[in-house]
Structures are given as structure tokens and as C-alpha cells.
C-alpha positions in Angstrom: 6.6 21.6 -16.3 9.7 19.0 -16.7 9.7 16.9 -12.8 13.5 16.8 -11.7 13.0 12.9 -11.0 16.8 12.6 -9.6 16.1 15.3 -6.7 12.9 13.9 -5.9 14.8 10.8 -5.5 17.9 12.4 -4.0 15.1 13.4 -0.9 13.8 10.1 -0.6 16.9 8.3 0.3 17.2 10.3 3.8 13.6 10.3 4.2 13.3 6.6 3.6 16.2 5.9 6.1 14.7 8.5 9.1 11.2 6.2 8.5 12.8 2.8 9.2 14.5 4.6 12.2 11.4 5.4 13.5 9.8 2.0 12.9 12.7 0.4 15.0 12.4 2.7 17.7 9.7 1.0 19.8 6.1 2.1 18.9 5.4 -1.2 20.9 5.6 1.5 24.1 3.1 3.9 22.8 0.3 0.9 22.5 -3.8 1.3 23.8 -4.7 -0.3 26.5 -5.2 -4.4 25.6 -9.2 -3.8 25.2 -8.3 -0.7 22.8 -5.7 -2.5 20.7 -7.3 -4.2 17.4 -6.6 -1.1 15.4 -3.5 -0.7 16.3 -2.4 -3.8 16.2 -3.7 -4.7 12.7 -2.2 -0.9 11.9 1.5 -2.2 12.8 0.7 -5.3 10.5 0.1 -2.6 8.0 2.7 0.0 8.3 5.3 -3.2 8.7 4.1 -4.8 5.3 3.9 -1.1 4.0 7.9 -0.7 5.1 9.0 -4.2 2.8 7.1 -2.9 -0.2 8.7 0.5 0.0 11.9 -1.7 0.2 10.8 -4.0 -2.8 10.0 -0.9 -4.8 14.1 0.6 -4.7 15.6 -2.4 -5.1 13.7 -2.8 -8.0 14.3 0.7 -9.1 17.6 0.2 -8.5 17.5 -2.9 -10.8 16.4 -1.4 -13.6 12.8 -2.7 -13.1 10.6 -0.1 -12.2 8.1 -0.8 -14.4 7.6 -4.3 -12.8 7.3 -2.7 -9.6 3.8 -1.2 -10.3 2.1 -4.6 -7.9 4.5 -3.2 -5.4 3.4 0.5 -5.7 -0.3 -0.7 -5.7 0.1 -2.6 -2.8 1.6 0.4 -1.3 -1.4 2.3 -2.1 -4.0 -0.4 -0.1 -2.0 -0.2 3.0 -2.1 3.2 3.3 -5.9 3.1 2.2 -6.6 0.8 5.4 -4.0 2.6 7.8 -6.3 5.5 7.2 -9.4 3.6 7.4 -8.4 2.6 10.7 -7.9 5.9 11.8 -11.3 6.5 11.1 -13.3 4.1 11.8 -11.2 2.3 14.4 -13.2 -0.9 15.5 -15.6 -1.2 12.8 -12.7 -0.8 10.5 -11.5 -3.9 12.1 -14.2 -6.0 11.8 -15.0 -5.1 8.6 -12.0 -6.7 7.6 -12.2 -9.9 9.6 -15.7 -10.1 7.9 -13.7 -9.9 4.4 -11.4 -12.4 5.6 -14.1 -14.7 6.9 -16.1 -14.0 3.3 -12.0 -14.7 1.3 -11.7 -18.1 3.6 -14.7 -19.6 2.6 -14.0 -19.0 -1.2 -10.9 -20.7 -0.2 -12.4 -23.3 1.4 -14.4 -24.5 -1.4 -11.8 -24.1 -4.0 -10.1 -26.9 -1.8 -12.6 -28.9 -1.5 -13.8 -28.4 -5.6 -10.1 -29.4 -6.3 -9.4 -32.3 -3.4 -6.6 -30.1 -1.6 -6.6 -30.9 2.2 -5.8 -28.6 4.8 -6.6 -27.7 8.5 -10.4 -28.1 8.7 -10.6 -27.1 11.9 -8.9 -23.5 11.9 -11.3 -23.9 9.1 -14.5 -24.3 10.7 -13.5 -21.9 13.3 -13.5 -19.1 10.8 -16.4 -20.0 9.1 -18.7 -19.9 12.3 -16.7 -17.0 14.0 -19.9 -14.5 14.8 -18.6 -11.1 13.1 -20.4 -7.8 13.8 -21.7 -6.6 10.1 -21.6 -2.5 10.4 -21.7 0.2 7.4 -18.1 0.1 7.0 -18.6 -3.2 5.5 -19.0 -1.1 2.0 -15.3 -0.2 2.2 -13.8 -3.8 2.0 -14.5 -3.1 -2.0 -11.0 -0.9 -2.6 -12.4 1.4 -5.0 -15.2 2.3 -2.5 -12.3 2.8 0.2 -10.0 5.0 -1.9 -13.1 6.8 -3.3 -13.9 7.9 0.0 -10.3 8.6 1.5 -9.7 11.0 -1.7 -6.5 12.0 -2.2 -5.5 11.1 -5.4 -5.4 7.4 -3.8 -8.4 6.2 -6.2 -6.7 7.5 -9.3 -2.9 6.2 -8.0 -4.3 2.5 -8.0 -5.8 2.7 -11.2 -3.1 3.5 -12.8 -0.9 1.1 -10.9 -3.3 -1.4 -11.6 -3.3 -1.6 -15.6 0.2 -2.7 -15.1 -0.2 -4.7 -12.6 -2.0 -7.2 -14.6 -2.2 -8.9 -18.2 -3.5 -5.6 -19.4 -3.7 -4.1 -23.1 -1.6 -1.3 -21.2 1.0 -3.7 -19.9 1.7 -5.2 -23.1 1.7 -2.5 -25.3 4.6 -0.8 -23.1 6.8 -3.2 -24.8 6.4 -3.1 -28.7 6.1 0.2 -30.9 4.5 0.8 -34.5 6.0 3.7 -36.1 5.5 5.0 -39.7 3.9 1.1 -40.9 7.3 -0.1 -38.8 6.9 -2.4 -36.0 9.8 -2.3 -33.6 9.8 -5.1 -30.4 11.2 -4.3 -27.4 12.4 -6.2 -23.9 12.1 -3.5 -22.2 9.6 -1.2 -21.7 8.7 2.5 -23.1 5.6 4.9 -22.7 3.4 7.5 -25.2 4.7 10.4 -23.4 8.2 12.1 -22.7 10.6 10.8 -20.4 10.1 7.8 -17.6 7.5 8.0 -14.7 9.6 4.9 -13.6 12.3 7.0 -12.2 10.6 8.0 -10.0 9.9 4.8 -7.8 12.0 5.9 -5.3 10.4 8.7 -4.3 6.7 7.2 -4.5 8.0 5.0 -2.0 9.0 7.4 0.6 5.7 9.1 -0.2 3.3 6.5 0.5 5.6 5.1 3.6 5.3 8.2 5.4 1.8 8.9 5.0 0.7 5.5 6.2 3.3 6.1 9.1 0.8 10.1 9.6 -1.7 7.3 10.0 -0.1 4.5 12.2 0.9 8.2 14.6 -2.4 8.3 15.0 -3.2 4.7 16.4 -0.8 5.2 18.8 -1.2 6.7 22.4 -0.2 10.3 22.3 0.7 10.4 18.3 4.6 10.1 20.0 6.3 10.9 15.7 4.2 13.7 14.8 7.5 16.1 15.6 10.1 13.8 13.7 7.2 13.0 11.0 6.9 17.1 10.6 11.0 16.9 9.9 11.3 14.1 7.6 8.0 15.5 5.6 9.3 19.0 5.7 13.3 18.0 4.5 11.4 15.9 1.4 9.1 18.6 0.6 6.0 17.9 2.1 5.8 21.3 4.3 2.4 21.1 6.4 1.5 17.2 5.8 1.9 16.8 9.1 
């Protein structure tokens, strides 16, 4: 089956624009209570950060660069990961990941130190003896345990993002060809199979923006977008996603 990557794309423009609507329109209102807040507060960080990469990803479609928006895609793919985890796990989710970022800092720290770097010692020591709950989410700060257990074709989306998101064998081979003993370089880049998954970066990007935002609904009191989340999924051909 041939994938009409132009009206994929054609449904993402609209869909992408109705999403950033609903991002300026004042989720702020629909926040818990101050005591219920960590998820959805780390949740906006998400869904905002998830909004810039969707934005990185056109404009680098629309560049010509696709392919070297695959750290952009992939990125994509964690946010909505951990908007989800949220969702589920709420508070443990939360703490999980300030145990991560406690476990990060500390690598940082001595990397510093190892190379003679200064820097703020004492925001320093105050997230190294921060007292963070440990709890069996813990297991999901590894990304291929998280997307295993979200499903979703999430796992197998990040893989593939990954190989060329890196100095891979992947990566490079995208951009020479051998043909019949004839080697042939390129500057740009070309796949083993028929047409240009590239093309469709626009539309990737609508998908994964809206459903981090079926997530983020759900952080917020009274899930106030599921109704406009139900349009823009069902005008880009996501009937019942919402």
C-alpha cells in the first residue's frame, strides 16, 4: 500500500495550528490544587518542550532536512513517553524522575570536578543530599523499559529514530550507494526502500503533539480539551483516539 505522504501532511497543518491554540488558551485555569500539582506541573514542562520540537521538526521538513530531524522526532517520542507516565503513575512518576535527575547531577558533578570546571557548589550539594522517595517506578527512568511498558508502537518509533540520531552504521550509510561494483557519494541522503519516510515529518509531528496533549488533558482538573482534542483528532484521521 503506497502512503499519500502530502495529504497526511495537508491534515497536519490545521491540526498543528488548532494544538498551539489550545496550548495558549490557559490550561494554567484547569490546575490541581497546589498539594496535587507536581504532575501537572512537570506535565506542562513536557507538553511545552513537546510543542518546540513539533515546531523544530516542520521547519526542518520544510528545509529540506528531514532526515536530520530524527533527534527531534525522538525527543518527541520521550515526552510523550513521560506525559503518559505521569498519567499513570502521577507522584511516583515524579519522583522517579527527580531521583534520575539527582543520579544525572552527580555524574555531572564529578565530571567537573575530574576536569577542574567550577560551578555552583551549593545548588550542588543541595541536590546531592535532597532525600528522594525510591518506589518501583524507578525501573521506568531506563527509556526502553518506559516505552516497553506504554506499548504503542512508542518502543519501536525510538529505535528507529534513534539509529539516526547518532554516529550509526545506519546514519552513514544513508549517504553513499554501491551499485553494480560502482560507488556513487552523496550530500544528501537516500534509503533501501521506495520513496521518502522523510516526507512525512510533518505529520509525525502533529501525531505525537496531540497525543502528549490526550495526556497533559488528563493532568488537568476536569480533562477541559477532551471535546476540541476529539475534533482536531477526528479532522486528521484519528477517529476514536480520544
Amino acid at each position: 500500500m503506497t502512503v499519500d505522504f502530502a495529504e497526511l501532511n495537508r491534515r497536519a497543518v490545521p491540526g498543528l495550528k488548532a494544538l498551539t491554540a489550545l496550548l495558549e488558551g490557559g490550561a494554567a485555569d484547569h490546575a490541581p490544587a497546589p498539594e496535587d500539582c507536581r504532575p501537572f506541573q512537570v506535565g506542562w514542562g513536557m507538553v511545552a518542550a513537546l510543542h518546540r520540537q513539533a515546531a523544530a521538526v516542520v521547519v526542518l521538513h520544510d528545509q529540506g532536512l528531514g532526515h536530520e530531524a530524527a533527534p527531534n522526532r525522538r525527543l518527541m517520542v520521550e515526552h510523550v513517553a513521560h506525559l503518559q507516565w505521569l498519567v499513570r503513575d502521577g507522584e511516583d512518576a515524579v519522583d522517579s524522575m527527580n531521583k534520575a535527575h539527582q543520579h544525572k547531577q552527580s555524574g555531572l558533578r564529578k565530571a567537573a570536578d575530574d576536569a577542574g570546571f567550577q560551578y555552583d557548589a551549593e545548588a550542588a550539594d543541595a541536590v546531592r543530599d535532597a532525600v528522594v522517595p525510591g518506589n518501583p517506578a524507578n525501573t521506568y527512568n531506563i527509556t526502553q523499559n518506559l516505552l516497553g511498558r506504554l506499548g504503542g508502537g512508542l518502543l519501536q518509533s525510538w529505535l528507529a529514530e534513534t539509529q539516526l540520531s547518532h554516529a550509526t552504521l545506519v546514519a552513514a550509510g544513508s549517504f553513499y550507494r554501491e551499485t553494480g561494483g560502482h560507488l556513487e557519494l552523496l550530500l544528501t541522503p537516500t534509503y533501501s526502500i521506495e520513496g521518502d519516510p522523510m516526507e512525512a515529518s510533518p505529520y509525525v509531528a502533529f501525531f505525537f503533539l496531540f497525543f502528549g496533549m490526550v495526556a497533559f488533558n488528563e493532568l488537568m482538573v476536569g480533562a477541559p480539551w477532551t471535546d476540541q482534542l476529539k475534533t482536531i483528532g477526528d479532522a486528521a484521521g484519528l477517529a476514536g483516539a480520544v
